[in-house]
GUVEX-884103 format. One line per field, with one value per residue (C-alpha): residue number from 1; residue in one letter; x negated, y, z negated. Coordinates in steps of 0.02 Angstrom, whole numbers, plus 32768, in hexadecimal, padded with zeros to 4 digits. Example, Ala and Ser with C-alpha at 12.3 -4.5 7.8 and 13.67 -1.06 7.14 Angstrom:
residues 2
seq [1 / 2]
type [A / S]
c1 [7D99 / 7D54]
c2 [7F1F / 7FCB]
c3 [7E7A / 7E9B]
***
This chain:
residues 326
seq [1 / 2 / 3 / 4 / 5 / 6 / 7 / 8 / 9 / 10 / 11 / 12 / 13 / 14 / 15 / 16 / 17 / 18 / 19 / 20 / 21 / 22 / 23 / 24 / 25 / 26 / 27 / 28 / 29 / 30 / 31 / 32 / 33 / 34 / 35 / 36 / 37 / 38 / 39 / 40 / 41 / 42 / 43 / 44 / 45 / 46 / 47 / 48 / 49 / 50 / 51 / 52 / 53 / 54 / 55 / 56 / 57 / 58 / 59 / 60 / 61 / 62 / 63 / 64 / 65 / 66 / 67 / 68 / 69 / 70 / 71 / 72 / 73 / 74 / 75 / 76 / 77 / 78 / 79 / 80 / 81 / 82 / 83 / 84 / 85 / 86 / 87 / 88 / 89 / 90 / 91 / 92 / 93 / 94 / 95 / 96 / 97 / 98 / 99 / 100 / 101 / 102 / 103 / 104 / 105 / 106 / 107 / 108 / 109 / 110 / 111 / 112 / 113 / 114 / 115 / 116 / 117 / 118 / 119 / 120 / 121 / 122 / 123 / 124 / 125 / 126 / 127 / 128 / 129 / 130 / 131 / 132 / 133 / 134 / 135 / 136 / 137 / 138 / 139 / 140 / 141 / 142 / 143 / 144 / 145 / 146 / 147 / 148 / 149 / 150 / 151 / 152 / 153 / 154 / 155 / 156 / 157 / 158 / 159 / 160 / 161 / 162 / 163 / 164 / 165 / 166 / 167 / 168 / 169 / 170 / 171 / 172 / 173 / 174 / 175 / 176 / 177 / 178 / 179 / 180 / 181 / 182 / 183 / 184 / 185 / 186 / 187 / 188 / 189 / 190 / 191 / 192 / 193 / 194 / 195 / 196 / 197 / 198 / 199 / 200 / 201 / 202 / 203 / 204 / 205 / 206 / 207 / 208 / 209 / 210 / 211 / 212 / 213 / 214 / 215 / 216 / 217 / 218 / 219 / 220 / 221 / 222 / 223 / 224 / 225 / 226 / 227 / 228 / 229 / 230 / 231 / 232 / 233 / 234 / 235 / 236 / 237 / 238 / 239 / 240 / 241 / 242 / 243 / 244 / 245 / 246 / 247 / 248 / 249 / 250 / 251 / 252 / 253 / 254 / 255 / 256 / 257 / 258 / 259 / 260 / 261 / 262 / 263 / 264 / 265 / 266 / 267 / 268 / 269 / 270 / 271 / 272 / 273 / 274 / 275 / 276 / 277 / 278 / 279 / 280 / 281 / 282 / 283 / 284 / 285 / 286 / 287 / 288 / 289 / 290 / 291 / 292 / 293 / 294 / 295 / 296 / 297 / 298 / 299 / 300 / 301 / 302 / 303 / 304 / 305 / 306 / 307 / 308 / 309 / 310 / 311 / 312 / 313 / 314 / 315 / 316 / 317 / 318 / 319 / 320 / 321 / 322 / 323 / 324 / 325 / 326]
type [X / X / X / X / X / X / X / X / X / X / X / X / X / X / X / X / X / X / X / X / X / X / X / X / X / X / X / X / X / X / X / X / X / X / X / X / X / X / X / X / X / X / X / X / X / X / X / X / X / X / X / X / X / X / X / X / X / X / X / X / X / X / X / X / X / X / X / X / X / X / X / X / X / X / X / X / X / X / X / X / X / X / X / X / X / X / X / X / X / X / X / X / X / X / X / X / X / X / X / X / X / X / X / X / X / X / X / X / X / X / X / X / X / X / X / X / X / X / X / X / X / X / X / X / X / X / X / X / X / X / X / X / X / X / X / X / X / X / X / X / X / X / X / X / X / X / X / X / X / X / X / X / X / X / X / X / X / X / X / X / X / X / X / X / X / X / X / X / X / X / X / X / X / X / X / X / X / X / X / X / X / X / X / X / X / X / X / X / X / X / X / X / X / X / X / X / X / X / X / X / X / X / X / X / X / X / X / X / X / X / X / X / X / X / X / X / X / X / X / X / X / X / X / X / X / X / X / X / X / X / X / X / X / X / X / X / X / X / X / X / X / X / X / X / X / X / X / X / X / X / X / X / X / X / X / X / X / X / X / X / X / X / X / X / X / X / X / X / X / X / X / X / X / X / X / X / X / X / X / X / X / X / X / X / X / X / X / X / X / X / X / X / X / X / X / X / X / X / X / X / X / X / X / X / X / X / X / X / X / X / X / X / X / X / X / X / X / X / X / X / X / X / X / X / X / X]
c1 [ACE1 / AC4B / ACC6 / AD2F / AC9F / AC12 / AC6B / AC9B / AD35 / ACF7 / ACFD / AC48 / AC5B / ACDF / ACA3 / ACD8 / AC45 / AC58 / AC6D / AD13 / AD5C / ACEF / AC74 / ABC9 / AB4C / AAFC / ABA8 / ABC3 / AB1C / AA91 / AA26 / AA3C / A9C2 / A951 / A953 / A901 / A893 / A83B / A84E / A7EF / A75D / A75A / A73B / A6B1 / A649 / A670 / A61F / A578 / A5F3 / A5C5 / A5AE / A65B / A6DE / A786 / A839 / A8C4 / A972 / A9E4 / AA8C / AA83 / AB10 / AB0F / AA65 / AA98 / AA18 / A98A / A993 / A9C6 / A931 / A8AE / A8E0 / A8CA / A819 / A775 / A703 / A675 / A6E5 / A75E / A6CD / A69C / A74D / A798 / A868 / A8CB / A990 / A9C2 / AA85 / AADD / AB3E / AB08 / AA89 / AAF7 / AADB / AA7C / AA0A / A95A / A8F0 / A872 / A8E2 / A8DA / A97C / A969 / A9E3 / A965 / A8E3 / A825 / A7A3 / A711 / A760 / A6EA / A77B / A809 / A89C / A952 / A9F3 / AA70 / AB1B / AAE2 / AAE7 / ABA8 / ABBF / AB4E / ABEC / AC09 / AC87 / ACF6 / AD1D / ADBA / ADD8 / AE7B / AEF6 / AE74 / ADF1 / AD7D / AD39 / AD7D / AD54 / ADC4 / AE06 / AE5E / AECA / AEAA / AF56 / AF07 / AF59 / AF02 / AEEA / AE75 / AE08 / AD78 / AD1D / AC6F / ABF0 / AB2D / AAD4 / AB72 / AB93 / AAEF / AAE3 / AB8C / AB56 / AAC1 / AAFA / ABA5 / ABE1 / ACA5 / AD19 / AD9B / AE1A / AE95 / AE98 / ADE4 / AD80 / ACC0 / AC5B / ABE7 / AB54 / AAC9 / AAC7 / AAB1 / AA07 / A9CF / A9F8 / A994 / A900 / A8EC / A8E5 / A86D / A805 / A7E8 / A787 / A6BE / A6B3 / A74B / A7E1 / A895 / A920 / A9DB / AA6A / AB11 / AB9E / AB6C / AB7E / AB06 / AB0E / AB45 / ABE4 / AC21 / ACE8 / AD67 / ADA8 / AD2C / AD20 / AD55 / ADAF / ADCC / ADD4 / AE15 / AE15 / ADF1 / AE6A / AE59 / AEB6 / AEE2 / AE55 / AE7C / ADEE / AE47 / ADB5 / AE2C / ADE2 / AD35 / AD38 / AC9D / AC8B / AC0C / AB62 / AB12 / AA6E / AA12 / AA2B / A9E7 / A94E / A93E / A926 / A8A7 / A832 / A7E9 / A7F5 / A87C / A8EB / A991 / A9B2 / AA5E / AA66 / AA6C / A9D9 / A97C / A9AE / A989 / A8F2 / A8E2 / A919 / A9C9 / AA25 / AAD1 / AA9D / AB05 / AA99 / AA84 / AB2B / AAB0 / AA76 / AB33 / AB0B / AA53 / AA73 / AB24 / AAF6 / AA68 / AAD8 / AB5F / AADE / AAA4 / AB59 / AB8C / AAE1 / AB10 / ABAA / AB6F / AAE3 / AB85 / ABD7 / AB4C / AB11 / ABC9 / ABE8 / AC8F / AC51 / ABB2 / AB55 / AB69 / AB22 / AA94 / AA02 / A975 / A8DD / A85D / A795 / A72E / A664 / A68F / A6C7 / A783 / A796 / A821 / A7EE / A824 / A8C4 / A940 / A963 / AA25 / AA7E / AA4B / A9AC / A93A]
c2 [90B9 / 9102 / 918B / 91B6 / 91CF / 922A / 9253 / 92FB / 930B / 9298 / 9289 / 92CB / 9351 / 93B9 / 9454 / 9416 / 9395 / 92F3 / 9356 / 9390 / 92D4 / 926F / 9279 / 922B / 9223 / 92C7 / 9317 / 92D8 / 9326 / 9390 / 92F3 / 9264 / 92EF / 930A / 9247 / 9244 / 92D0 / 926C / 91CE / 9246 / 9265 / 91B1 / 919B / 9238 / 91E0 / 912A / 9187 / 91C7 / 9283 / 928C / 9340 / 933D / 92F1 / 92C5 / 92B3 / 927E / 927A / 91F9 / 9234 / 92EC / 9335 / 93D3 / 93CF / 93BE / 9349 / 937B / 941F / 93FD / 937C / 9406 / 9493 / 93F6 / 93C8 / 940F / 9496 / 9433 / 93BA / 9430 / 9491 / 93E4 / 93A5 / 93BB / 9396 / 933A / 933F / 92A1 / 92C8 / 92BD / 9366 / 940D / 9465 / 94C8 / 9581 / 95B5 / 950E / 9539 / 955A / 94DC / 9449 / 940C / 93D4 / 9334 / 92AB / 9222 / 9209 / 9245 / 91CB / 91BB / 91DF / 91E8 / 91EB / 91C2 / 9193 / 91A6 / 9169 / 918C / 9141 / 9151 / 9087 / 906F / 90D1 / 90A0 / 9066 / 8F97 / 8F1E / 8EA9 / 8DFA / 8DAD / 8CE2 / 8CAF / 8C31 / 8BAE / 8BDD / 8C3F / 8CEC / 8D66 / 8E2E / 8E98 / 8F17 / 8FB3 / 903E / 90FD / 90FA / 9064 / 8FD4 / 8F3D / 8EAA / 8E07 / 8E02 / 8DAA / 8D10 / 8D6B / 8D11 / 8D34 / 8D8F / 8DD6 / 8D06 / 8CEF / 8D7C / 8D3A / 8C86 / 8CBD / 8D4A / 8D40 / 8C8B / 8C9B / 8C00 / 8BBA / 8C14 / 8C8B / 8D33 / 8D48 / 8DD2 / 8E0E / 8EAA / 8E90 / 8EEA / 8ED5 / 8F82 / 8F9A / 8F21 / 8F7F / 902C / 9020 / 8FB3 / 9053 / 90BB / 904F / 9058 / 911F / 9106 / 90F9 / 9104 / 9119 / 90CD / 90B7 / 90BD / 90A0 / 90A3 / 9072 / 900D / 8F5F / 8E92 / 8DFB / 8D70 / 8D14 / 8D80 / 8DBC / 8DEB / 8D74 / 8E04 / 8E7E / 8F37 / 8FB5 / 9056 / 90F9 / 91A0 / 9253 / 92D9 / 9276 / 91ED / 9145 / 9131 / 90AA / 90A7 / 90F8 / 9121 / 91DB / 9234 / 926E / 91FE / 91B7 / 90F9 / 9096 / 8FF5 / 8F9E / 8F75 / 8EB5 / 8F05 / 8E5E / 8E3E / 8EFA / 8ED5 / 8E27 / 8E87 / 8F26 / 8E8A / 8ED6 / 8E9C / 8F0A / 8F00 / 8F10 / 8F79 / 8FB7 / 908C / 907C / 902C / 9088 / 913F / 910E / 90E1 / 9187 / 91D6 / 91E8 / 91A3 / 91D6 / 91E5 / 924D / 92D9 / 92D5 / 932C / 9386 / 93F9 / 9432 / 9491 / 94DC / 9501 / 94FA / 9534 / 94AB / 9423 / 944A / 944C / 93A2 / 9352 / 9390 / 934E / 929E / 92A5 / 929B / 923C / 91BA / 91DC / 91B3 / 9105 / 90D1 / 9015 / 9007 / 90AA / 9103 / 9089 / 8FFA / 9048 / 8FE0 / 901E / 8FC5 / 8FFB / 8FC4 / 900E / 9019 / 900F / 9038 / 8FE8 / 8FF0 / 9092 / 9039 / 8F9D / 8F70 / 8FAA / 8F15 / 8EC9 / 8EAB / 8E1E / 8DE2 / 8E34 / 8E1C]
c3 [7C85 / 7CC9 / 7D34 / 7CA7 / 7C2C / 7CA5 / 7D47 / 7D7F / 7D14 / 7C9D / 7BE2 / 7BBE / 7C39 / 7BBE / 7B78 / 7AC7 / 7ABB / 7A5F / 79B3 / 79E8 / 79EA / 7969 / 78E8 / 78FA / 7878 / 78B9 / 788C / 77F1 / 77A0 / 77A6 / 7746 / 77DC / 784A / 77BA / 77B4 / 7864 / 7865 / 77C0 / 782C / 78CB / 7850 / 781E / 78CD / 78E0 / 7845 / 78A9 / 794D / 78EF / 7910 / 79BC / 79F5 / 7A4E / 79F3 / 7A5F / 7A1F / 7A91 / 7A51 / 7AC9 / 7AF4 / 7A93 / 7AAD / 7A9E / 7A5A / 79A1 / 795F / 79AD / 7999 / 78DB / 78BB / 790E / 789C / 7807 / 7828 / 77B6 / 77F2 / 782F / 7892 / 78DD / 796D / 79BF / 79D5 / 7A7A / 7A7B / 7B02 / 7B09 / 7B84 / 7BBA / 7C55 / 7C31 / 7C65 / 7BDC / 7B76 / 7B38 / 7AC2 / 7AA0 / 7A52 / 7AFF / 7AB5 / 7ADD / 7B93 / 7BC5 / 7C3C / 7C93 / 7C61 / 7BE5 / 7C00 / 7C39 / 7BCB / 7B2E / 7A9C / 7A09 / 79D8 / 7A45 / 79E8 / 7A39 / 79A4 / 7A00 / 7AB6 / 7AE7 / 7AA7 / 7B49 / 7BC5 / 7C30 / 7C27 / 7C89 / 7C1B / 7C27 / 7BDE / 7BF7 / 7C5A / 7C49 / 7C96 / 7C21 / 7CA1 / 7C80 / 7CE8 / 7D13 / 7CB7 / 7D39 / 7D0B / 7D50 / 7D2D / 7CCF / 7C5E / 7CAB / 7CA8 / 7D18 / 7D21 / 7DBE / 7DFD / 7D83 / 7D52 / 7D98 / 7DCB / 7D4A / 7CEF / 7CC5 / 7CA1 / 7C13 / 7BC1 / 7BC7 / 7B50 / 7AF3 / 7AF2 / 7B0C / 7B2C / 7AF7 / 7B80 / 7B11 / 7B69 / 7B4A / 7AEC / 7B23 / 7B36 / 7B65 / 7BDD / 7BB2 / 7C30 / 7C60 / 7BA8 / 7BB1 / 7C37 / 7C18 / 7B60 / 7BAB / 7C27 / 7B97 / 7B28 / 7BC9 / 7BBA / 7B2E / 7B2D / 7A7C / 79FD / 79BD / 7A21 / 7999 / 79D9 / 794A / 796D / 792F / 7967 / 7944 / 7986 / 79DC / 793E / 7910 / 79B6 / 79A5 / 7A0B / 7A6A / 7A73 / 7A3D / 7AC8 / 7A75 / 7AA2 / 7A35 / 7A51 / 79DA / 794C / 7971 / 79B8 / 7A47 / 7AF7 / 7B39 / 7BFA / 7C65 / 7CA2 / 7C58 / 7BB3 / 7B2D / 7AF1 / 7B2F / 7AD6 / 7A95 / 7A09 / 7A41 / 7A58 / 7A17 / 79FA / 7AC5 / 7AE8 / 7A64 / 7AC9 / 7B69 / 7B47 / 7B2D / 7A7E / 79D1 / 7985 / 78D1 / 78B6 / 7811 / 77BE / 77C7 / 7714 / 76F9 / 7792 / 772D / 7682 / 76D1 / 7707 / 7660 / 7679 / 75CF / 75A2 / 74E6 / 747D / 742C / 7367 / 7317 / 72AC / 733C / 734D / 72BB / 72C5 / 7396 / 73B7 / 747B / 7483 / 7441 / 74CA / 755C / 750E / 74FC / 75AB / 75FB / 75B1 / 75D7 / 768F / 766B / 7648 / 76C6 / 7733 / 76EA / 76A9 / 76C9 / 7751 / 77A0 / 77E1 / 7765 / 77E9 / 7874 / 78A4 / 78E7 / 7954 / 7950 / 79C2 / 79AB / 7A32 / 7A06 / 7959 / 78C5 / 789E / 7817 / 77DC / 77AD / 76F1 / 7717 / 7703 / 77AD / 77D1 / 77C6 / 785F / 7888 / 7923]
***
């Protein structure tokens, strides 16, 4: 996983970017990175608004969202902040020469950390119970083929025995997502003063699937997940485990609740203004129409996010937790 999404020829490493396969949140509207840059001054009136105010955006891309949510934020918020785009791939052209483009997050980030679907691929072994009811590696060919190896054992064991208990049943499946833990406890850890917010399609501890989640996409299109370097290969996130881990008190809150938080409500504006400003009422319709889009139940509305504050009070909280919050 971890060749065929960030090696040489790997996945990430196409000119295209992830918006030529799939649409994030970031794609689907202008509003999600107006959402954050309101959450980033939630966090500048949290922090007293230090004098230098940091945003790092996890996994950018090609530098969509952050350079989206600095060209969103107010006049006297916009000369202290200081932008960070975290990707493996090479800087692309063209992106704002404010951003500095970095293989890993800052240290003593004074902010707000955002990983907006960077931990569903942080790379992740799977398990899958034989016909004697142990848990066994998942191996797999660069063609796709799959085979059971080794029984997990040491830490790997350890993780699924408390996060992800598997029955003796044959054939059920689990993600093992230590590296997950660790990789978003590293990133909670480059923060002095801020808040660490990862969304992603997730489940807990209580509501883990029997055979797990690993998928692949190309071009739109799910597809066999092969590890060639051809296709997006992710999987859904245990976030509760990666919450456990940082060590921090954290939430875990539905996107829909986290953006109507932040003002995003896909309200239908009042027929009347069809009539008195027929351009106003169609900028208004379209704008909920994404604002829908973005917080619709059985799509981007179940993202979860996790937000974890460090020396600062959680801007969120009030926001309805989810169903199984942390």
């Amino acid at each position: 996983m971890r060749a065929a999404l960030y090696g040489p020829d790997g996945f990430y490493r196409r000119p295209e970017g992830p918006a030529g396969h799939f649409r994030t949140s970031v794609h689907a509207s202008p509003l999600f990175a107006g959402a954050v840059a309101r959450l980033l001054c939630r966090v500048d009136e949290a922090l007293g608004r230090p004098p230098r105010l940091d945003f790092v955006d996890m996994a950018a891309g090609r530098g969509e969202l952050v350079t989206a949510v600095l060209a969103a934020l107010p006049a006297d918020v916009a000369p202290r902040a200081r932008a960070y785009a975290v990707e493996l791939a090479d800087r692309p052209s063209g992106v704002d020469d404010r951003i500095e483009w970095l293989p890993r997050p800052p240290r003593g980030v004074t902010g707000l950390l955002f990983a907006n679907e960077w931990l569903d691929n942080v790379p992740v072994d799977v398990a899958e119970v034989d016909a004697d009811g142990v848990a066994r590696r998942v191996l797999v060919r660069r063609d796709g083929t799959e085979r059971l190896g080794e029984p997990v054992g040491g830490v790997d064991a350890d993780w699924l025995a408390r996060w992800w208990p598997l029955p003796p049943e044959e054939g059920l499946r689990a993600e093992i997502g230590l590296p997950r833990d660790e990789a978003w406890a590293d990133a909670v850890a480059s923060l002095d003063r801020g808040l660490a917010v990862a969304v992603d399609y997730a489940h807990t501890r209580d509501a883990r699937p029997l055979f797990g989640t690993l998928a692949a996409f190309r071009e739109g299109r799910e597809t066999a997940p092969v590890p060639d370097g051809s296709c997006d290969i992710t999987a859904h996130v245990s976030l509760d485990a990666c919450a456990a881990r940082s060590g921090r008190r954290a939430r875990l809150v539905r996107q829909r609740d986290a953006l109507r938080a932040l003002g995003v409500a896909g309200v239908r504006p009042p027929l009347a203004l069809a009539s008195s400003q027929p351009a106003a009422y169609l900028r208004a319709l379209a704008s909920a129409g994404e604002a829908a889009e973005l917080t619709a139940p059985g799509g981007l509305g179940d993202f979860v996010w996790l937000l974890q504050p460090v020396g600062i009070a959680n801007p969120l909280d009030g926001t309805e937790p989810s169903d199984s919050a942390t």
